[in-house]
C-alpha positions as CSV (number, residue, x, y, z in Angstrom):
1,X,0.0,0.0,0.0
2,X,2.9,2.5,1.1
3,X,4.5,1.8,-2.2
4,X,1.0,2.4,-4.7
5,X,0.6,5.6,-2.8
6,X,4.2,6.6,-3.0
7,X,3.9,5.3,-6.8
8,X,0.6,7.6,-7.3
9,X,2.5,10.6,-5.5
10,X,5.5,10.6,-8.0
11,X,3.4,10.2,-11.1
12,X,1.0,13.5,-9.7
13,X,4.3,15.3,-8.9
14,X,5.0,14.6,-12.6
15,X,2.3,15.5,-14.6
16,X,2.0,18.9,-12.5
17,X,5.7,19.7,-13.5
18,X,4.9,18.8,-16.8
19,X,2.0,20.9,-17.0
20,X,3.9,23.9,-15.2
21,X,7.1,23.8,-17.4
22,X,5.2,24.3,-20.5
23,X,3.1,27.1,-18.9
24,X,6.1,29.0,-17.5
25,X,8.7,27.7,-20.5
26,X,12.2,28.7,-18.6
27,X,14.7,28.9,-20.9
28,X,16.1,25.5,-20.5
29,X,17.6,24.4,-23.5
30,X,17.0,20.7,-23.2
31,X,13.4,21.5,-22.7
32,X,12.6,23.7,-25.0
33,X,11.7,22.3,-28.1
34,X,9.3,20.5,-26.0
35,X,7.4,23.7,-26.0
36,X,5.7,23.5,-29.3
37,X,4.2,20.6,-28.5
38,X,1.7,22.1,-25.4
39,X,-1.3,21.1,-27.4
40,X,-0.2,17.4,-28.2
41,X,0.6,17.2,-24.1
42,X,-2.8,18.8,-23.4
43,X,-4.5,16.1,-25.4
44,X,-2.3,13.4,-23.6
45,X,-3.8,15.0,-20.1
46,X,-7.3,14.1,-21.7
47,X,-6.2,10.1,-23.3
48,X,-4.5,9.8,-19.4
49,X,-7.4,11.1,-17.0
50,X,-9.9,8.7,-19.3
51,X,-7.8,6.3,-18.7
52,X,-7.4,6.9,-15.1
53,X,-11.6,7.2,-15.3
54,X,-11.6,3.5,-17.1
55,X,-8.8,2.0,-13.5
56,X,-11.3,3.8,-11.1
57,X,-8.1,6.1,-9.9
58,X,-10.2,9.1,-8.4
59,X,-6.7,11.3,-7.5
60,X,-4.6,10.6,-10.9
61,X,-7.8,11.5,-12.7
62,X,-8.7,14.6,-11.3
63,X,-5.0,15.9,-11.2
64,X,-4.9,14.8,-15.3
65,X,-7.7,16.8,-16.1
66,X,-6.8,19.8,-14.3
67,X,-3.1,19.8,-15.8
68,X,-5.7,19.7,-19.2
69,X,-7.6,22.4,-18.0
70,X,-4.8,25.0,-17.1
71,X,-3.0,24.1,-20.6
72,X,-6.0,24.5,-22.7
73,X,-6.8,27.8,-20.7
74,X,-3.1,29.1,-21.4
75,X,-3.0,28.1,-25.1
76,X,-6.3,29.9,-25.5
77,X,-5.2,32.7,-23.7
78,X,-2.4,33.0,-26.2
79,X,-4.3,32.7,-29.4
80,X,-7.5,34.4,-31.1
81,X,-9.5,34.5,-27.5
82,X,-12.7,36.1,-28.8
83,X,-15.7,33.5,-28.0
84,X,-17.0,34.1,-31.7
85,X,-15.8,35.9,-34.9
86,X,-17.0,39.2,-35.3
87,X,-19.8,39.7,-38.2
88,X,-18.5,41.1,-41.5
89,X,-19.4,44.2,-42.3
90,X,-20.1,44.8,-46.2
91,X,-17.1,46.6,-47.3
92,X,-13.6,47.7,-45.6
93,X,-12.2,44.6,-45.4
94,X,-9.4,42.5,-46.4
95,X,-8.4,39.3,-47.2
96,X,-4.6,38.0,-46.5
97,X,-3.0,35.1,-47.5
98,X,0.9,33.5,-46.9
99,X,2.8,31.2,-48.3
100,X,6.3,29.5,-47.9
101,X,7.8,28.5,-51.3
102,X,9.6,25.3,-49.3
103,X,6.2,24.4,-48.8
104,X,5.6,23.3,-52.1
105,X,7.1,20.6,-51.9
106,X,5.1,19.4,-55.5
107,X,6.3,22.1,-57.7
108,X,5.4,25.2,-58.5
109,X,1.9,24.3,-59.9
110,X,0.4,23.2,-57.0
111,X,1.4,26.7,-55.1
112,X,-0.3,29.0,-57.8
113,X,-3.1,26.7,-57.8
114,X,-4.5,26.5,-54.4
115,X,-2.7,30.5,-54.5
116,X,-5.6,31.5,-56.6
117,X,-8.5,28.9,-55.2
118,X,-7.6,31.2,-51.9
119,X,-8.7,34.6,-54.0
120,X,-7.2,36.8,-51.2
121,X,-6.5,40.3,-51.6
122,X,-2.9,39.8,-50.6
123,X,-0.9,37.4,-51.3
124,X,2.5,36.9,-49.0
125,X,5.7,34.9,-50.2
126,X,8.7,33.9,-48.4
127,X,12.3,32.0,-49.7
128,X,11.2,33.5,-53.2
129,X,14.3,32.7,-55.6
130,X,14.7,34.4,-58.8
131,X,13.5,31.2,-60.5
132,X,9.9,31.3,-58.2
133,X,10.1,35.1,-58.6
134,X,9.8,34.8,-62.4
135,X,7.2,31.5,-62.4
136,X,4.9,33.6,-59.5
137,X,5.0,37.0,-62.0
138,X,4.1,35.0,-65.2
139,X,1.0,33.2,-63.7
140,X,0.1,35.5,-61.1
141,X,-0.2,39.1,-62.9
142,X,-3.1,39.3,-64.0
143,X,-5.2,38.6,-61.2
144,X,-2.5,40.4,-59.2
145,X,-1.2,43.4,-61.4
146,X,0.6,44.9,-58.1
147,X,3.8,43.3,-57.2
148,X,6.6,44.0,-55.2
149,X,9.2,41.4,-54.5
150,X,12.9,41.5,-52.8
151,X,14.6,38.6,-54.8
152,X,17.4,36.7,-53.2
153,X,19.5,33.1,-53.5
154,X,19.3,32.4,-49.9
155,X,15.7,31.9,-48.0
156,X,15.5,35.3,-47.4
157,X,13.5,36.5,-50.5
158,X,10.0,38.0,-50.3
159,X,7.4,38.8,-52.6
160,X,4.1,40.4,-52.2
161,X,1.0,40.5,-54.5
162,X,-2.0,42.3,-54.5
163,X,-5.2,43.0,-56.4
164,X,-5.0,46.5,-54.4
165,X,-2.9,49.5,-55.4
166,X,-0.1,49.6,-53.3
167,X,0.2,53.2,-51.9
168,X,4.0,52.7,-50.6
169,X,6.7,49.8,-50.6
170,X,9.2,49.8,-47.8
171,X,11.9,47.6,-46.8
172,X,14.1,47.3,-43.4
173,X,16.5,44.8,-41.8
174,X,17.9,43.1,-39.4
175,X,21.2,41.6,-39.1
176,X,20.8,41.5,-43.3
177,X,17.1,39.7,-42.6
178,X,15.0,41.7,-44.6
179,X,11.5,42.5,-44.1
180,X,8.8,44.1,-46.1
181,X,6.3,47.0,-45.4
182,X,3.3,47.8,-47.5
183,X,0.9,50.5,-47.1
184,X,-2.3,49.4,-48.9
185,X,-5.7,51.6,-48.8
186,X,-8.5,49.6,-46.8
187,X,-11.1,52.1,-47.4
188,X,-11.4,55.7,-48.9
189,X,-10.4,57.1,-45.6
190,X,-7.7,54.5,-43.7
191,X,-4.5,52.7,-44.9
192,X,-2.8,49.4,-43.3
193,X,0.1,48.5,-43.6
194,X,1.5,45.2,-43.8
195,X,4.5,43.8,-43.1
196,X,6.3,40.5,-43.4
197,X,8.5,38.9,-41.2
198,X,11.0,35.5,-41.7
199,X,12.3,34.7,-37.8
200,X,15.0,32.6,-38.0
201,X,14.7,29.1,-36.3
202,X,15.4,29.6,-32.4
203,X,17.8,26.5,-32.1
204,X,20.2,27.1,-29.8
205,X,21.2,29.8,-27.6
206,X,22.5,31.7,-30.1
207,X,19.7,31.9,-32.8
208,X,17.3,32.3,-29.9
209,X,18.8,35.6,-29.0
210,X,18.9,36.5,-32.6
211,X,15.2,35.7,-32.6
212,X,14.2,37.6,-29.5
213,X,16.1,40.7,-31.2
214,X,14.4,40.4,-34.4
215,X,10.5,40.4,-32.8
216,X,11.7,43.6,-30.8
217,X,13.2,45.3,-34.1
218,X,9.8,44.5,-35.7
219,X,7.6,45.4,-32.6
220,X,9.7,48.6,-32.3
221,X,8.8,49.3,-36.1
222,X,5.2,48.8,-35.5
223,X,5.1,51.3,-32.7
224,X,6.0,54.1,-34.8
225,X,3.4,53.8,-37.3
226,X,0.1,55.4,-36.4
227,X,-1.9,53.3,-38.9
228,X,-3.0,50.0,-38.3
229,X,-0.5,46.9,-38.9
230,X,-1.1,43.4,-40.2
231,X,2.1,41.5,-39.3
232,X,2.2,37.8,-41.7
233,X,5.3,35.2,-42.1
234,X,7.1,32.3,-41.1
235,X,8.2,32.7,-37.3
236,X,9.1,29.7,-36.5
237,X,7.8,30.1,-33.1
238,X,4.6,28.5,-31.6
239,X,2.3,31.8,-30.9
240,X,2.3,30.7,-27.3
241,X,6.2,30.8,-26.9
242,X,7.6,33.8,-25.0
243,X,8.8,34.8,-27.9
244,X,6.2,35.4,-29.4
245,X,3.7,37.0,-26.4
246,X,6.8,39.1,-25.3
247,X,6.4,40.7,-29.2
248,X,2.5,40.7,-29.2
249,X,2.4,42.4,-25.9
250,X,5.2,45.2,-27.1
251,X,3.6,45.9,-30.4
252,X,0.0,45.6,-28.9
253,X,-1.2,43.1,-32.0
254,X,-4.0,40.1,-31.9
255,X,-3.3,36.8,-32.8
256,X,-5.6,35.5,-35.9
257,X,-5.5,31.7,-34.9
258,X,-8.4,29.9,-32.4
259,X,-7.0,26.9,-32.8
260,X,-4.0,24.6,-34.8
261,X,-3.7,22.9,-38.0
262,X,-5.8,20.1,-38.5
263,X,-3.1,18.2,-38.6
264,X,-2.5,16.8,-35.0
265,X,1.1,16.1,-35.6
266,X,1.3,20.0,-37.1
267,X,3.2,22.5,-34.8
268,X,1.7,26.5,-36.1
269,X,4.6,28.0,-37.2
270,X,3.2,30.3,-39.6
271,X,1.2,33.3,-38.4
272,X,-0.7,36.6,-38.8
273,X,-1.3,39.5,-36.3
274,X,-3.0,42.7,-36.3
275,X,-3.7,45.7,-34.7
276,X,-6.1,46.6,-32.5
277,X,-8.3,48.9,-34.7
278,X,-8.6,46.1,-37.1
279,X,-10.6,42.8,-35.9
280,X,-10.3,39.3,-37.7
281,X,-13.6,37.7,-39.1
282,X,-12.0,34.4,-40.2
283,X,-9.1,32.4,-40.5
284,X,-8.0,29.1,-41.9
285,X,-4.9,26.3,-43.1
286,X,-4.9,26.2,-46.5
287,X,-4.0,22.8,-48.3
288,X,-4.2,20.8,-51.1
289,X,-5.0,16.9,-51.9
290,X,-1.4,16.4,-51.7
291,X,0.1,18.4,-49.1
292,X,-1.5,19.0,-45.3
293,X,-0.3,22.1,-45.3
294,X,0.9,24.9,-48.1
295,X,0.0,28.3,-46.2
296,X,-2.5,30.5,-44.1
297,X,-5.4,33.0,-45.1
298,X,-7.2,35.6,-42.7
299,X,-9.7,38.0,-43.4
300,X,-9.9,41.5,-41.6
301,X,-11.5,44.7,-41.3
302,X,-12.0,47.7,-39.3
303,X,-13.4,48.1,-36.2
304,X,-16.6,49.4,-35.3
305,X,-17.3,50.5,-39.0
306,X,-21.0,50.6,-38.2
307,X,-20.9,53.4,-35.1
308,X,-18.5,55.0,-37.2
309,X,-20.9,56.2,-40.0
310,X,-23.6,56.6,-37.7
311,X,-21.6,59.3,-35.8
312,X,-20.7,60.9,-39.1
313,X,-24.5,60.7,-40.6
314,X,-25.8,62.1,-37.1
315,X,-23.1,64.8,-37.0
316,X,-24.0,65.7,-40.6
317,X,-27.9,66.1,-40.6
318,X,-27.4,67.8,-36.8
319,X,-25.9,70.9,-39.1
C-alpha cells in the first residue's frame, strides 16, 4: 500500500511539473523544443485522465484533467480569445493570404493553384528565388497586377501581391534579414500596412537571441506607425512561446488563430497578427489533396465601422 501511494504521488508530482514547465517555458535548453508541442501534451492529459476514469483512480484522474484544464486555458489565452468571430461588415475589409515556397514541396503548380482557389487580396511569399520570382510574376499578374518582391538566393527572399494599389513599398532589416512594409488603402479614408516577417529558427542559444532581437526590431517598427498593422510570415515560433507574447504584448497586435492545424502532428509556425483597430472575421490552413499544409489565409476589417458612419450621418444632418 505505502509503495502504490508513493507510486501515485510521484506520477501527480509529474504531470504537474509537466504541466507547469510548458506554462512558464524557462529557458532550458533541453526543454525547449518540448514547447511547441503544449497542445499534443494537453491532449495526452485528456487520453491519461480517461484512462485513469476507465482503472477507477479518483486522485490521478482529477490531477490529469486539471493539468488539461490549465493548458487549454493558457493556449487559448495565447491565441484568437474572442468566444465568436465578429460579423463582416459589407465593405472595408481584407483578405490575406501567406505562403512559404519550401512548402511546395510538389512544384510550382500546386502553389499558384491553391494560391488563386484562396482569392485573397494579398498574397505573401517567403524564400522566393529568382526562379519562383519569375514563375509567380508569369502566372500571377493578371489577377494580381501589383507586385513587389525582394529577390534573393538564400531563404530570405519576399514577394508580395496584391489585387490592391499599393500606396507605398518599404523595406528594413535586421542583421541582413529583410522585411517588407506595404501601405495598402482599406477604405477611402484608412490605410494598413502590412508587413512581413522571416524569424530565423530559435535552435540554440545563439539563434534564440537573434530571434528575441528580431521580434523587438519588428515590434519597435510597428510602434512608430500610427496606422494600423497586419504582421504575416514564417516565425518559426509556436504563438504561445515567450517569444512570441513578449512581441504581441510590445507591439499591442491580436493573434488570428483559435486553434492549430488540423493536422494533430502540425506545430503553427506560420502566423498573422493585427492591430487593434482592425478585428479578424475568419481564419484558416490552407491545403491541397497532396500536401497537409501549403499556407494560411485571414480576413480583416475595421473596427466598429457601423458606429462609425452613424456618428458621421448624425453629425451631418445635426448641421
Amino acid at each position: 500500500m505505502i509503495r502504490s501511494n508513493l507510486m501515485q504521488t510521484i506520477i501527480m508530482v509529474f504531470l504537474i511539473l509537466a504541466a507547469l514547465v510548458s506554462i512558464f517555458s524557462p529557458e532550458w535548453a533541453f526543454v525547449k523544443k518540448s514547447y511547441d508541442f503544449s497542445v499534443q501534451l494537453m491532449l495526452a492529459y485528456l487520453i491519461l485522465g480517461l484512462g485513469f476514469l476507465a482503472a477507477g483512480n479518483r486522485k490521478l484522474l482529477l490531477t490529469s484533467f486539471a493539468c488539461c484544464g490549465a493548458l487549454c486555458l493558457f493556449l487559448k489565452q495565447s491565441s484568437n480569445n474572442h468566444l465568436r468571430l465578429p460579423v463582416q461588415n459589407k465593405d472595408e475589409k481584407i483578405t490575406i493570404a501567406h505562403f512559404n515556397t519550401s512548402s511546395a514541396t510538389f512544384g510550382y503548380e500546386s502553389l499558384v493553384q491553391i494560391v488563386k482557389q484562396s482569392d485573397a487580396d494579398i498574397i505573401s511569399f517567403q524564400e522566393v528565388t529568382p526562379d519562383w520570382d519569375f514563375y509567380l510574376k508569369s502566372h500571377l499578374e493578371d489577377l494580381y497586377p501589383y507586385n513587389e518582391s525582394n529577390v534573393r538566393i538564400d531563404p530570405y527572399g519576399m514577394a508580395i501581391f496584391s489585387k490592391i494599389p499599393i500606396n507605398k513599398y518599404d523595406t528594413f532589416t535586421y542583421d541582413h534579414i529583410p522585411h517588407q512594409v506595404v501601405n495598402i488603402p482599406i477604405s477611402p479614408e484608412q490605410n494598413i500596412n502590412i508587413i512581413c516577417a522571416n524569424i530565423l529558427p530559435p535552435v540554440g542559444k545563439r539563434l534564440n537571441e537573434h530571434a528575441k532581437f528580431q521580434l523587438l526590431e519588428i515590434a519597435n517598427k510597428i510602434t512608430e506607425i500610427k496606422e494600423p498593422s497586419i504582421v504575416v510570415g514564417d516565425f518559426n515560433l509556436v504563438y504561445w512561446s515567450n517569444e512570441i507574447r513578449s512581441f504581441t504584448e510590445k507591439a499591442k497586435l491580436e493573434n488570428s488563430r483559435r486553434d492549430i492545424s488540423q493536422n494533430f502532428l502540425k506545430v503553427p509556425y506560420d502566423h498573422i497578427f493585427f492591430s487593434s483597430k482592425l478585428e479578424c472575421t475568419g481564419f484558416r490552413d490552407l491545403s491541397d489533396s497532396i500536401s497537409s499544409h501549403l499556407g494560411i489565409i485571414g480576413s480583416y476589417q475595421l473596427k466598429n465601422l457601423p458606429q462609425i458612419r452613424e456618428s458621421k450621418l448624425t453629425s451631418f444632418w445635426n448641421k
